[in-house]
PyMOL commands that place a pseudoatom at each C-alpha (Angstrom):
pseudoatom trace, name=CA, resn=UNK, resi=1, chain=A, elem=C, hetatm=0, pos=[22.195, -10.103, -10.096]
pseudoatom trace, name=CA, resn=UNK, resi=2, chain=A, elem=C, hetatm=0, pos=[19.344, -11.916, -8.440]
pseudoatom trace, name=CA, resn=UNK, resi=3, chain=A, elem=C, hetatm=0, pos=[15.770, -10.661, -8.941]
pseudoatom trace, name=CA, resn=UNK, resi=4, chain=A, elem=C, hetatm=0, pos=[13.111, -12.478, -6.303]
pseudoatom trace, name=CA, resn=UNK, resi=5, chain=A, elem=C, hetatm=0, pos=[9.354, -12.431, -7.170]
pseudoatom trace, name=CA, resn=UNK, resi=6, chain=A, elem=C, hetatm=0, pos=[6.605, -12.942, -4.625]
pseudoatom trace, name=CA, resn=UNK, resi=7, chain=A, elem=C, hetatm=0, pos=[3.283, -13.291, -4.587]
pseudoatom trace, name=CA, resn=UNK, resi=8, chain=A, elem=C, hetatm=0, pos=[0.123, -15.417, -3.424]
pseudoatom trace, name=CA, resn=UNK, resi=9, chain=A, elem=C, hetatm=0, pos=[-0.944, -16.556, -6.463]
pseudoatom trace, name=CA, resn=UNK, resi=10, chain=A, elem=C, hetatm=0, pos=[1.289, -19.174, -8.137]
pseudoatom trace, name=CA, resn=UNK, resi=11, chain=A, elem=C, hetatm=0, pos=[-0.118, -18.338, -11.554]
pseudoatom trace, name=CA, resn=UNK, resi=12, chain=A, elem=C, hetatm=0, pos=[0.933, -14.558, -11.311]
pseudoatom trace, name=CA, resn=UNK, resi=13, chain=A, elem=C, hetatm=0, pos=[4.560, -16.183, -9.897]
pseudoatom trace, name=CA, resn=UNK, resi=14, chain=A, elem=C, hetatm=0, pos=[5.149, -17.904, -13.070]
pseudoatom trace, name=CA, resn=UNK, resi=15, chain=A, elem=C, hetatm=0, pos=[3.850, -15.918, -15.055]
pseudoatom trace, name=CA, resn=UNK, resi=16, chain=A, elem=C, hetatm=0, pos=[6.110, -12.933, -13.654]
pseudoatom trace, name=CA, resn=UNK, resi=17, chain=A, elem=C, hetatm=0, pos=[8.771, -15.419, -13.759]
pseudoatom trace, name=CA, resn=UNK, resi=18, chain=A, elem=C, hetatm=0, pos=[8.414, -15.702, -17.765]
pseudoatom trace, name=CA, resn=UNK, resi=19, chain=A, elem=C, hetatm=0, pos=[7.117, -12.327, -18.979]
pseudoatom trace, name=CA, resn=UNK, resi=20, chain=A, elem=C, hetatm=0, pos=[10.692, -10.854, -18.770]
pseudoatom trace, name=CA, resn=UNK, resi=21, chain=A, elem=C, hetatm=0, pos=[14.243, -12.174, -20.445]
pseudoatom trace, name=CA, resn=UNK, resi=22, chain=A, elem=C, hetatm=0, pos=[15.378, -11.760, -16.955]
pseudoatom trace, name=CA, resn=UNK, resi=23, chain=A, elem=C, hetatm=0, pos=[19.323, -12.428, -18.322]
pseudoatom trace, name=CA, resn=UNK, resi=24, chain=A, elem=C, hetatm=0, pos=[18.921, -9.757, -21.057]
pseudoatom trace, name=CA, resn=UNK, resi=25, chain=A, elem=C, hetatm=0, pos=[18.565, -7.514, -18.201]
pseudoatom trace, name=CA, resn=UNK, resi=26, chain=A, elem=C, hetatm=0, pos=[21.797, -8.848, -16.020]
pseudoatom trace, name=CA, resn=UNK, resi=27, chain=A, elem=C, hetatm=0, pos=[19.576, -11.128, -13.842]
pseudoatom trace, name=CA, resn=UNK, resi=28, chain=A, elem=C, hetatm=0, pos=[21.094, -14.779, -13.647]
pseudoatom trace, name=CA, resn=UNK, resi=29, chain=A, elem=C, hetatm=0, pos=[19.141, -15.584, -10.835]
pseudoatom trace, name=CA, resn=UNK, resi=30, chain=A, elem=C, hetatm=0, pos=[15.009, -15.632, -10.685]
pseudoatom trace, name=CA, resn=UNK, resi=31, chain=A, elem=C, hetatm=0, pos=[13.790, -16.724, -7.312]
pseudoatom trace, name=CA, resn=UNK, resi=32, chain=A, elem=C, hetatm=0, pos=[10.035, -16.969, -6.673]
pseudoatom trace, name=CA, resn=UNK, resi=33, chain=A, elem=C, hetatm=0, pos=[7.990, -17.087, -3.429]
pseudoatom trace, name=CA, resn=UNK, resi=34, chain=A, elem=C, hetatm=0, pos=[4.470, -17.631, -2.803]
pseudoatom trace, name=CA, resn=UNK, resi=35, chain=A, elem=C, hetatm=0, pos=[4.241, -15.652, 0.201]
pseudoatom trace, name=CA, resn=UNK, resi=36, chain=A, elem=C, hetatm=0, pos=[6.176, -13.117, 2.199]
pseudoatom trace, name=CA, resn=UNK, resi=37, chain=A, elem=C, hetatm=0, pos=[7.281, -15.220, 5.134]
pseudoatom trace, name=CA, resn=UNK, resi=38, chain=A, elem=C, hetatm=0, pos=[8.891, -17.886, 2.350]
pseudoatom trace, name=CA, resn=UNK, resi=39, chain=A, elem=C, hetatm=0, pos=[10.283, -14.670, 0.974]
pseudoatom trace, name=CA, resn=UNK, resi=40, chain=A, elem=C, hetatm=0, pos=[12.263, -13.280, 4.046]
pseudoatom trace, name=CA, resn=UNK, resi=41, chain=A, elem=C, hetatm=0, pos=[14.384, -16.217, 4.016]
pseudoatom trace, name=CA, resn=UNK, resi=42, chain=A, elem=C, hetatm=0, pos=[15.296, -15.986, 0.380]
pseudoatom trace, name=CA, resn=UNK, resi=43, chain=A, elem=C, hetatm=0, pos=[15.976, -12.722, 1.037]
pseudoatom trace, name=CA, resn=UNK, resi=44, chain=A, elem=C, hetatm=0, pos=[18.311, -13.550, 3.778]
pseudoatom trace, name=CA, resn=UNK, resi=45, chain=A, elem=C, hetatm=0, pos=[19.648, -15.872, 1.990]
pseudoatom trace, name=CA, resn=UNK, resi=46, chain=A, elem=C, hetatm=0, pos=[20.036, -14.491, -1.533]
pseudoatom trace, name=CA, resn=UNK, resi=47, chain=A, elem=C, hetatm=0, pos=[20.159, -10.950, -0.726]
pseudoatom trace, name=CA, resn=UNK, resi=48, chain=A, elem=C, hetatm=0, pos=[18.025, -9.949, -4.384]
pseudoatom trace, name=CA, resn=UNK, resi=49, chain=A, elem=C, hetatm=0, pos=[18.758, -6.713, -6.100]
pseudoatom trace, name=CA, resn=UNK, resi=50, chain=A, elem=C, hetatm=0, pos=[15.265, -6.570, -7.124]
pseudoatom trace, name=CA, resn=UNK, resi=51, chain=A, elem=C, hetatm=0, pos=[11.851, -7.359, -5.016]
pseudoatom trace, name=CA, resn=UNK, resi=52, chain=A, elem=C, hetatm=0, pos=[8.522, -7.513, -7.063]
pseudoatom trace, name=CA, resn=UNK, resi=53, chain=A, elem=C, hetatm=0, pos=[5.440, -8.383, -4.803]
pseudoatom trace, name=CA, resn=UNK, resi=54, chain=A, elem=C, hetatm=0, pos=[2.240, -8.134, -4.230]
pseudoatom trace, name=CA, resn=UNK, resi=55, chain=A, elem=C, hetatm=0, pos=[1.016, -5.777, -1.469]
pseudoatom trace, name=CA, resn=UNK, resi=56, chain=A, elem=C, hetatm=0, pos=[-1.989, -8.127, -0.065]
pseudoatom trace, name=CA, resn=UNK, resi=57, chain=A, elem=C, hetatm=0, pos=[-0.835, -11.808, 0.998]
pseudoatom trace, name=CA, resn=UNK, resi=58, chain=A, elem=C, hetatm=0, pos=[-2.048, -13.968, 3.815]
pseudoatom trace, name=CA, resn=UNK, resi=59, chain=A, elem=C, hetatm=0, pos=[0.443, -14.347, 7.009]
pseudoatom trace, name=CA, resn=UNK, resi=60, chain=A, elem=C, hetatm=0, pos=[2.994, -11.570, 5.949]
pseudoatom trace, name=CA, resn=UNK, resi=61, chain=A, elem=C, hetatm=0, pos=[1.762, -9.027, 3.600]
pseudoatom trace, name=CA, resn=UNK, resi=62, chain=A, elem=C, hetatm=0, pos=[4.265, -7.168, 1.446]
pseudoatom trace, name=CA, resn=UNK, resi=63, chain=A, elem=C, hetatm=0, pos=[4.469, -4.120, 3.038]
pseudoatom trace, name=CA, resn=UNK, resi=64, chain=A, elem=C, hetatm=0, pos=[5.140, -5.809, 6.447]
pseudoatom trace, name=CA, resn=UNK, resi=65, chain=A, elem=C, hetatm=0, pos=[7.692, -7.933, 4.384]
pseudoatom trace, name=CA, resn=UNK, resi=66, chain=A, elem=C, hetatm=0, pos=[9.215, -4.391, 3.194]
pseudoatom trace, name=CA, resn=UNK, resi=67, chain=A, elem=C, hetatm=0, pos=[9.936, -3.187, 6.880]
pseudoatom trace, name=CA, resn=UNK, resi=68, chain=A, elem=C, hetatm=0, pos=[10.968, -6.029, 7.847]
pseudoatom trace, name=CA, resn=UNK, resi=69, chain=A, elem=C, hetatm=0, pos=[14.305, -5.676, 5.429]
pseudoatom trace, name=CA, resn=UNK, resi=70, chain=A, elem=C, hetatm=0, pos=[14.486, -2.284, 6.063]
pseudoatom trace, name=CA, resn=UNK, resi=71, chain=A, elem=C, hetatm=0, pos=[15.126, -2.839, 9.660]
pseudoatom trace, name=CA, resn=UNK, resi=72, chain=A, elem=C, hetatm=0, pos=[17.380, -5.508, 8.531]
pseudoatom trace, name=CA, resn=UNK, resi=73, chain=A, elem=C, hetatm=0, pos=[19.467, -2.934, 6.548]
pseudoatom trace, name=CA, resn=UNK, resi=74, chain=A, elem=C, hetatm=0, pos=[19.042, -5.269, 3.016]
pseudoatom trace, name=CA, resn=UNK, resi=75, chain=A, elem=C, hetatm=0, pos=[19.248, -2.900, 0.783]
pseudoatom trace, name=CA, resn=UNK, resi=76, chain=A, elem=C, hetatm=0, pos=[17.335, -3.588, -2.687]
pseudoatom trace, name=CA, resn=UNK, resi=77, chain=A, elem=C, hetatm=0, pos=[15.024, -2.227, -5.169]
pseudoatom trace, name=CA, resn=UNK, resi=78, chain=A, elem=C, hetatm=0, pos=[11.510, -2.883, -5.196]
pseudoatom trace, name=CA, resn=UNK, resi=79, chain=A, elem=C, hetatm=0, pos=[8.406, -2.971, -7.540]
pseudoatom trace, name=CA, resn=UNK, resi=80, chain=A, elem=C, hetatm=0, pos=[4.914, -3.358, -5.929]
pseudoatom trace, name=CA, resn=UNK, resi=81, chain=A, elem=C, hetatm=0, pos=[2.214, -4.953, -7.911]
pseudoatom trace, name=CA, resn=UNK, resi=82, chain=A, elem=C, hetatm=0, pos=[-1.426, -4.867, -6.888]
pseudoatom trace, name=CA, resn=UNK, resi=83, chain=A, elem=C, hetatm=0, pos=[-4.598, -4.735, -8.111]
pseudoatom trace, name=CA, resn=UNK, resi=84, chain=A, elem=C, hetatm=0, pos=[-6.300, -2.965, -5.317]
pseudoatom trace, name=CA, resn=UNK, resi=85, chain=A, elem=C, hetatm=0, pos=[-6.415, 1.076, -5.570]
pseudoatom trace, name=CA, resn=UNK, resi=86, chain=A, elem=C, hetatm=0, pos=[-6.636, 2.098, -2.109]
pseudoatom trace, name=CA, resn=UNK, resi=87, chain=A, elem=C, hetatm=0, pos=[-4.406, 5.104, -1.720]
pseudoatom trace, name=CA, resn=UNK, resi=88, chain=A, elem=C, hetatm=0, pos=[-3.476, 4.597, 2.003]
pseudoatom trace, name=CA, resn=UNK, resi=89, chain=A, elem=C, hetatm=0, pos=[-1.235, 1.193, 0.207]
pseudoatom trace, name=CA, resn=UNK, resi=90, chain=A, elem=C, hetatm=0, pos=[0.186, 3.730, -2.082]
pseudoatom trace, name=CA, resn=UNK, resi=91, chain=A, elem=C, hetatm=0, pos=[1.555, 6.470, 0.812]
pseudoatom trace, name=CA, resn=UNK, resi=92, chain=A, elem=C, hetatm=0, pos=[2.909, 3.284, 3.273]
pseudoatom trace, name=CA, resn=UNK, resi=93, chain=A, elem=C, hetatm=0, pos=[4.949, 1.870, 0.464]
pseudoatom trace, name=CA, resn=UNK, resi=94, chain=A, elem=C, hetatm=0, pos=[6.638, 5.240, -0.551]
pseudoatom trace, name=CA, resn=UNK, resi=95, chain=A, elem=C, hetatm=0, pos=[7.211, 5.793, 3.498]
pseudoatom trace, name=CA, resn=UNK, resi=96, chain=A, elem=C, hetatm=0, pos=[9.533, 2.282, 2.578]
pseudoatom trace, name=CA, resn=UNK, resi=97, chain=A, elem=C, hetatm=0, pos=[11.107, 3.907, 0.144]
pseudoatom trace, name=CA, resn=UNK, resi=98, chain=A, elem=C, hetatm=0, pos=[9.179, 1.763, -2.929]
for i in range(1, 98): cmd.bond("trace and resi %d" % i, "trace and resi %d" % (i + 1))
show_as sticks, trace
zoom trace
């Protein structure tokens, strides 16, 4: 399986990328993005079983990223990570399916 991280911040990429014995968990593959634009073509690509993002990103945010491959009929799993705590986030990524 093929898990695909994204996020803004490189630091938070990596350290995503490390926190977790990805293979111990049936993922051979770790792909990383810094950015959801650079992430819809890995996605397209790869086709990931698992998304983890971040919600606020310049260009494409990850919510807008999240429509985008439900229109495309990709169908995946996703885990949202944010720091921010406004609820309206919260209610748009469940309407996603997240």
């Amino acid at each position: 399986m093929t898990v695909l991280i994204v996020d803004d911040e490189p630091y938070m990429v990596e350290y995503m990328k490390k926190l977790v014995d990805w293979d111990s968990y049936g993922f051979g593959k770790v792909l990383t993005a810094n950015g959801g634009s650079l992430a819809k073509d890995l996605i397209m690509q790869h086709k990931p079983e698992l998304l983890i993002t971040d919600i606020k990103m310049p260009q494409m945010d990850g919510l807008e990223m999240l429509a985008n491959l439900e229109e495309l009929g990709i169908k995946h799993k996703t885990i949202i990570l944010s720091a921010y705590s406004e609820f309206e986030y919260a209610r748009k990524a469940i309407k996603l399916g997240v």
